[in-house]
C-alpha positions in Angstrom: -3.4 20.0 9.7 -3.9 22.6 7.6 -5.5 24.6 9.3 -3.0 24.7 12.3 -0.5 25.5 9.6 -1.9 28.2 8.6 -2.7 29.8 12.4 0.9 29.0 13.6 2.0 31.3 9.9 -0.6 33.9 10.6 0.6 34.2 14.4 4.5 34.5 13.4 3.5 36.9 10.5 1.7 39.3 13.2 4.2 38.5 15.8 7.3 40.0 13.7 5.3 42.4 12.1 4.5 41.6 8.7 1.8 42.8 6.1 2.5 39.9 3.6 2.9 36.8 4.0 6.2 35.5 1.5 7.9 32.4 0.9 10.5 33.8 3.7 7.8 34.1 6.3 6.7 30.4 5.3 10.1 29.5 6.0 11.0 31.1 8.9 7.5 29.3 10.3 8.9 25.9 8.8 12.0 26.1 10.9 10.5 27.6 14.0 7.5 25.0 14.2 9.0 22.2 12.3 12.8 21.4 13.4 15.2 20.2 10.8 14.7 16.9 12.1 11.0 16.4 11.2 10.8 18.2 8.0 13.3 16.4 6.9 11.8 13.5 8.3 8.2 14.4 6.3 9.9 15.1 3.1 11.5 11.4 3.2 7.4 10.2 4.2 6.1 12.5 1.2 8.6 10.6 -1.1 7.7 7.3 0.0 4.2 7.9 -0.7 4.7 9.2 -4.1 6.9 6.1 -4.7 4.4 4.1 -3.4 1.8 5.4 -6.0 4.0 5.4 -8.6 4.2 1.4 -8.4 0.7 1.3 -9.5 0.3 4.3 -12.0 2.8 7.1 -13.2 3.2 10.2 -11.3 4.4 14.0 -12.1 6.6 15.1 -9.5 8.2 19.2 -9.6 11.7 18.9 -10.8 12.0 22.4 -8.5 10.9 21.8 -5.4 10.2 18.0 -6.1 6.0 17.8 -4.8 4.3 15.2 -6.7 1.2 16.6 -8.5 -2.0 15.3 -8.2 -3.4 15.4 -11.2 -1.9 13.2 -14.2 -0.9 15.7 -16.5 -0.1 19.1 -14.5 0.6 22.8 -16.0 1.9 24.1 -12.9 3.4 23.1 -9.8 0.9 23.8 -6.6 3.5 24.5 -4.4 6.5 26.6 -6.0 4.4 27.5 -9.5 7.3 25.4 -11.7 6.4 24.5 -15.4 8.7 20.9 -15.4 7.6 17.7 -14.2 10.1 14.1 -14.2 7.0 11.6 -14.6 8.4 8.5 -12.2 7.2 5.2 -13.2 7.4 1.6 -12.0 10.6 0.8 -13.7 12.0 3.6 -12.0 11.2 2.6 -8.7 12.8 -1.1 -9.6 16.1 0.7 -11.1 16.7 3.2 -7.8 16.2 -0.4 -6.1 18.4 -2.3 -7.4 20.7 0.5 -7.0 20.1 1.0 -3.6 20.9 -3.1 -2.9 19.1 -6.5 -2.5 15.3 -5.8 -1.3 14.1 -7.8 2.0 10.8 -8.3 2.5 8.8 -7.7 6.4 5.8 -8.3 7.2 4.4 -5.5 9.4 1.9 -5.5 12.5 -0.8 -4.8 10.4 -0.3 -7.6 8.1 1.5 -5.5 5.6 4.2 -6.6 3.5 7.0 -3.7 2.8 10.4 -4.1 1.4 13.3 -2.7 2.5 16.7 -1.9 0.2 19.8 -2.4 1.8 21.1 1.1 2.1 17.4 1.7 3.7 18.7 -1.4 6.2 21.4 -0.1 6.9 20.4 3.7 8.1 17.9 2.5 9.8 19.8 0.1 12.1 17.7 -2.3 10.9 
């Protein structure tokens, strides 16, 4: 995936004529090959992962641009360069869940077991 990133930036770069490649080109790629829709749609996925992992060991994530970092103890953000982290732990995830509303449990198609807040539920038309 990367890799096809990285073309389809290249290509636009060339194609309107720049010698740099900025955060603006980046952007301008981002909205040309990745509609509002789906990047929206992969920033909710990227959060759900992180959450995920931060169930079963604390995680850094960017207070700028709000990437989780990979490593446990990060100096820098990878993506935007930012210095502050929020470290998310379990009794995070149970507090923004018990916000959210009363958790059901499903059982999925491949046997896994997820659980869905009812806010979740409810945009989802579940």
């Amino acid at each position: 995936m990367k890799g096809i990133a990285r073309t389809g930036i290249l290509r636009l770069a060339v194609e309107k004529g720049h010698s740099v490649i900025t955060n603006a080109v980046i952007d301008d790629a981002m909205e040309r090959f990745m509609p509002k829709y789906t990047s929206e749609a992969t920033a909710a996925l990227a959060e759900a992962v992180a959450l995920e992992r931060a169930k079963s060991q604390p995680i850094s994530m960017c207070v700028k641009c709000g990437v989780t970092a990979t490593e446990s103890q990060p100096v820098a953000c990878g993506v935007c360069g930012g210095t502050v982290f929020e470290i998310i732990t379990r009794e995070m995830i149970d507090r923004i869940a018990a916000v959210e509303g009363a958790l059901t449990e499903e059982t999925t198609y491949d046997g896994h077991k997820l659980k869905w807040t009812e806010e979740s539920r409810r945009r989802s038309g579940r």
